[in-house]
C-alpha positions, 0 to 999 in steps of 0.5 A: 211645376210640382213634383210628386213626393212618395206616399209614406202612410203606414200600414201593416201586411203580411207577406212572404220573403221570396229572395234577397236583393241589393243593399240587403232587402228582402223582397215580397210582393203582397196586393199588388206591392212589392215590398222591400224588407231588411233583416230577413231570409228568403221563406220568411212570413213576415208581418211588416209596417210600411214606410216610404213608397214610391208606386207600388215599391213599398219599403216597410220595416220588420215588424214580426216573424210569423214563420221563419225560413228554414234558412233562417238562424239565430243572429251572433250579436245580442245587438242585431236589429239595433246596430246598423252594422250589421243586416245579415246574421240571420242568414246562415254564412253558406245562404250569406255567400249566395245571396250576395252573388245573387246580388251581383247578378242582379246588378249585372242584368239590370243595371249593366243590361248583360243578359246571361252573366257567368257564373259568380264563384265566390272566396268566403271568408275563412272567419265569419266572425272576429275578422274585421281589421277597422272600424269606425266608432261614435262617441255620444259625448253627453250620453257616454255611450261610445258604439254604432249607430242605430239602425237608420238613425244618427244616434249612437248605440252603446255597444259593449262587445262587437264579434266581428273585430278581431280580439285586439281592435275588440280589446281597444274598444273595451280599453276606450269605453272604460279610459274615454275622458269625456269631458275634455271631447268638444263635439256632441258625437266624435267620430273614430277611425280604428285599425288593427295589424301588428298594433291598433292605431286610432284616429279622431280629430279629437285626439291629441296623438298622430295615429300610429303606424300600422305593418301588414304583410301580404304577397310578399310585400309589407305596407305600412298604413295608419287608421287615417288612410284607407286599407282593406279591413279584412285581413283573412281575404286580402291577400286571395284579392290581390293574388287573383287581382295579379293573375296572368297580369304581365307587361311593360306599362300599368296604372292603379288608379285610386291606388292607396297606399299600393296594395295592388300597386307594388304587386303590379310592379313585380309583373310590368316594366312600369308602373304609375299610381294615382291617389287623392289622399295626399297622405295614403301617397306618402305611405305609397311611397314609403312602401315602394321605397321599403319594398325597393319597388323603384320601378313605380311612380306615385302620383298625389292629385285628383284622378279625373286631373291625374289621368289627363296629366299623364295621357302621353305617358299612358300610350300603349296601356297595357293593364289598367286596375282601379279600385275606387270608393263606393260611389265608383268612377267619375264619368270624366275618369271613364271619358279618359279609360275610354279614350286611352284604351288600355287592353285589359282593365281590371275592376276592384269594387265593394259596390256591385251596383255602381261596379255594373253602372261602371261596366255598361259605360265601358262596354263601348269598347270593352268586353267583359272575360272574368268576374268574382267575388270575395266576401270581405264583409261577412254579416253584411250585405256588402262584398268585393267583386273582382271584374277583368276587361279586354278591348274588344277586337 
């Protein structure tokens, strides 16, 4: 049996960029292609080279811009179209916010197959720019070069400044860049997680010290955490995610799945007589217990084990599910998790995503029995392509 592998002979075609699509590509039809381009507006005439091809879809690369868009603006960042960190400063931050709920949409009517989606309010971020609370860096070992990577690549970009951390976390790559010992990192390139709240805590399995523990205040709630353990890396919009996340949430049992260290968890404790929350990562667990502890939030029990394993264990207690909130990581949901939401049935589910297009594989899964009665957005990621959307479901009747 052969299969067929995509056509990847290059040309170079000129096309006009008529809207922005999923994953941040431009998209532009030209002699029977459509063509997928990053780091452009919508009414950008561009002069591409193509790359991989599969049919008539043709991703191709920016090769020049013959005539900008109006909605076209000069990028913040001298790096921009190097660092693959970010594909959206050369839209303006209002165009930013459209493109990405056009971006859900997209998602909603393709892959969740709903005709007439709502329409899509987003929150922007009240910082555009120097909001971002973490970040992961690379270290280039032989060439002393500590950043991002490049574009499309695994090599690492010397990145001197980066203008959306927040000036302490920005600080700490500076102080890095200048006290790095070099000599005594055994990997070719190291990974470094960084985070930023009332101190920086850095983590590397390179590095000697425990990361240090982190405090954030937000709803009413501190949560301790450390760049080892997941958190919400923008602290402008958290706390308007959570509090929209919690509206008109009440009742006498709720489970979090994929809970962290209980950013959504304790708040879910102030409005239901129970709450249960399961989380993988052994350590985010500690901290969720910590923080219910420090928060006297006694009325939750944390659970450390793989969700698929973790729901099916508690199936009794979760009879008459009120509200179940899930927040998981990119890829989404687990069919095995969707089987037991299906089969447990909770009357409402509330939906955290930062992936709009696995958030929309999830929902049509879960339209066998549930409708969808409230959706959103938070841009959490400005000067990327990447947003938070909130989904609430109900049984349907």
């Amino acid at each position: 049996m052969t299969t067929h592998k995509p056509e990847t002979q290059s040309e170079i075609l000129e096309v006009t960029i008529e809207k922005i699509v999923p994953n941040g590509f431009g998209l532009g039809h030209t002699g029977g292609l459509t063509v997928m381009v990053p780091l452009v507006a919508p009414g950008d005439k561009v002069r591409v080279k193509t790359g991989k091809r599969n049919g008539n879809l043709v991703f191709a690369q920016l090769e020049e811009v013959l005539k900008p868009s109006p909605l076209r603006v000069e990028p913040g960042c001298k790096y921009f179209g190097r660092c693959g960190g970010c594909n959206f400063q050369q839209l303006s931050y209002e165009e930013q916010l459209k493109a990405k709920t056009a971006i859900i949409d997209d998602c909603l009517r393709r892959i969740a197959k709903i005709e007439s989606p709502p329409e899509i309010n987003i929150t922007p971020s009240p910082e555009a720019w120097h909001y971002r609370s973490r970040a992961s860096w690379h270290a280039d070992t032989a060439g002393k070069k500590l950043g991002y990577f490049y574009r499309n690549s695994n090599e690492v970009c010397d990145i001197e400044e980066c203008p959306k951390l927040v000036e302490p976390l920005q600080a700490e790559l500076t102080r890095l860049r200048s006290e790095m010992h070099w000599g005594e990192l055994w990997d070719n390139v190291v990974h470094i997680d960084a985070a930023s709240a009332d101190k920086i805590s850095l983590f590397s399995k390179e590095f000697a010290e425990e990361p240090a523990e982190l405090t954030f205040e937000s709803n009413g709630f501190e949560f301790q955490y450390n760049a080892r353990v997941f958190f919400q890396g923008n602290p402008f919009v958290t706390p308007k995610l959570v509090e929209a996340a919690m509206r008109d949430l009440r009742g006498a049992l709720a489970l979090d799945l994929y809970c962290g260290v209980g950013l959504f968890t304790l708040p879910l404790s102030k409005n239901f007589s129970r709450v249960i929350g399961i989380e993988e990562n052994l350590e985010s667990i500690a901290f969720a217990k910590k923080n219910a502890e420090k928060n006297g939030s006694y009325n939750i029990l944390f659970t450390g084990e793989d969700v698929a394993r973790g729901i099916k264990e508690h199936n009794r207690r979760l009879k008459n599910l009120d509200t179940l909130l899930l927040d998981p990581p990119r890829v989404g949901v687990e069919k095995a998790v969707i089987r037991s939401i299906i089969e447990i049935s909770p009357a409402e589910i509330v939906y955290v995503s930062c992936d709009p297009a696995t958030l929309a594989r999830d929902l049509k899964a879960l339209f066998e029995k549930y409708e969808l009665t409230h959706i959103e957005a938070f841009d959490m990621f400005p000067q990327t392509h990447h947003v938070e959307t909130l989904a609430k479901l109900k049984l349907k009747r």
